[in-house]
C-alpha positions as a Markdown table, in Angstrom:
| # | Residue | x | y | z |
|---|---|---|---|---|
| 1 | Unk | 0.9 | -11.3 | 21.7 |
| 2 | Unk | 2.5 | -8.9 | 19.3 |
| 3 | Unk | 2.9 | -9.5 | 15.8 |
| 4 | Unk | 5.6 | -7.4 | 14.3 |
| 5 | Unk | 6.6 | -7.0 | 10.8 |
| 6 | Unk | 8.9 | -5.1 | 8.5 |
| 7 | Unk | 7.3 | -2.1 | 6.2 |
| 8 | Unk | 8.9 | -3.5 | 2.9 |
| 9 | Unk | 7.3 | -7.3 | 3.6 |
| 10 | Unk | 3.4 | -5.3 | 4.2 |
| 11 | Unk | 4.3 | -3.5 | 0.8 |
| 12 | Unk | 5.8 | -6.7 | -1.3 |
| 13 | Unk | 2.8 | -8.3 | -0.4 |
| 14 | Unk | 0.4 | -5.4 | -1.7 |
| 15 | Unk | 2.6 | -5.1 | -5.1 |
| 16 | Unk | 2.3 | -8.7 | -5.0 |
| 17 | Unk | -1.7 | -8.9 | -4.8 |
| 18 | Unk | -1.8 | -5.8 | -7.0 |
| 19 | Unk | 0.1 | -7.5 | -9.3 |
| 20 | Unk | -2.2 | -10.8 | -9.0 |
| 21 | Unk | -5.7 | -9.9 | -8.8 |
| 22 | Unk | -6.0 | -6.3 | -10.1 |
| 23 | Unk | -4.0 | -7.0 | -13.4 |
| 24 | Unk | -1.1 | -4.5 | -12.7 |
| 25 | Unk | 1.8 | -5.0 | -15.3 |
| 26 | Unk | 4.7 | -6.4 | -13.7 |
| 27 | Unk | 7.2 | -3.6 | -15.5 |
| 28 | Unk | 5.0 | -1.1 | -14.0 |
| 29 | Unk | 5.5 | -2.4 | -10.2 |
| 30 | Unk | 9.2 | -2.4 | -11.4 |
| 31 | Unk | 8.8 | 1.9 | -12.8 |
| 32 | Unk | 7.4 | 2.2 | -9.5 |
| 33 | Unk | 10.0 | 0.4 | -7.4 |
| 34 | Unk | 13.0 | 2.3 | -9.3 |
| 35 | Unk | 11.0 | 5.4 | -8.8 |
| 36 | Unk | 11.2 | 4.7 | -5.4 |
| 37 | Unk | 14.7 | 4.1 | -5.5 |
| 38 | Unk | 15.5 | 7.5 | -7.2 |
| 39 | Unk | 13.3 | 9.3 | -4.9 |
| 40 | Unk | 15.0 | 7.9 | -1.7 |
| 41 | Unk | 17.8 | 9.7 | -3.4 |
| 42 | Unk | 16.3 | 13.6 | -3.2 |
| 43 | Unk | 15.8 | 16.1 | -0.8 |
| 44 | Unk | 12.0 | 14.5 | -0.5 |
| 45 | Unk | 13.4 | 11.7 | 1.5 |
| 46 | Unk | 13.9 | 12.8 | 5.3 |
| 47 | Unk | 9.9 | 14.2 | 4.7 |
| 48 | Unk | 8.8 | 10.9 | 3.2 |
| 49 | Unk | 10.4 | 8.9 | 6.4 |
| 50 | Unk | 9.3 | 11.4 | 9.1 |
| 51 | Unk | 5.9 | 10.8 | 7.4 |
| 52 | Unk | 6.0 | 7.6 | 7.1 |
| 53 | Unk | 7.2 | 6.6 | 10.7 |
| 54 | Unk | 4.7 | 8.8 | 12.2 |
| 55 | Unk | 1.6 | 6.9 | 10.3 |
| 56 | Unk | 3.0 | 3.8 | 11.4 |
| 57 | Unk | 2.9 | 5.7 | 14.8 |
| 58 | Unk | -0.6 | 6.3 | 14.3 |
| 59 | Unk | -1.3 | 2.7 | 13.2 |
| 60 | Unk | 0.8 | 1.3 | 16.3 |
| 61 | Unk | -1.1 | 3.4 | 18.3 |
| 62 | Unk | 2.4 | 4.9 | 19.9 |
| 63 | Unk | 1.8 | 8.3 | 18.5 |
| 64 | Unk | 2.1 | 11.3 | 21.3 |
């Protein structure tokens, strides 16, 4: 059976149990968030998704 879910739920749950248990702020998780936002917007961005999509490669196990 496989199990498949999105990147941004795995992440909403971590910010949501940082958030919880290890007594992170809730306006920093939203700094971060925006940060992400802005950065999404740079020329850091293909970089961060080729990165990104080849750890979850490596996770999946489908890396070459």
């Amino acid at each position: 059976m496989t199990v498949s879910l999105p990147l941004v739920v795995v992440l909403g749950v971590i910010a949501w149990a940082a958030i919880k248990f290890l007594g992170i702020r809730l306006w920093v998780a939203v700094v971060i968030a925006l940060f992400g936002f802005y950065l999404a917007h740079t020329f850091l961005a293909p970089a961060i998704d080729d990165s990104t999509r080849t750890g979850v490669g490596v996770v999946n196990g489908t890396h070459t």
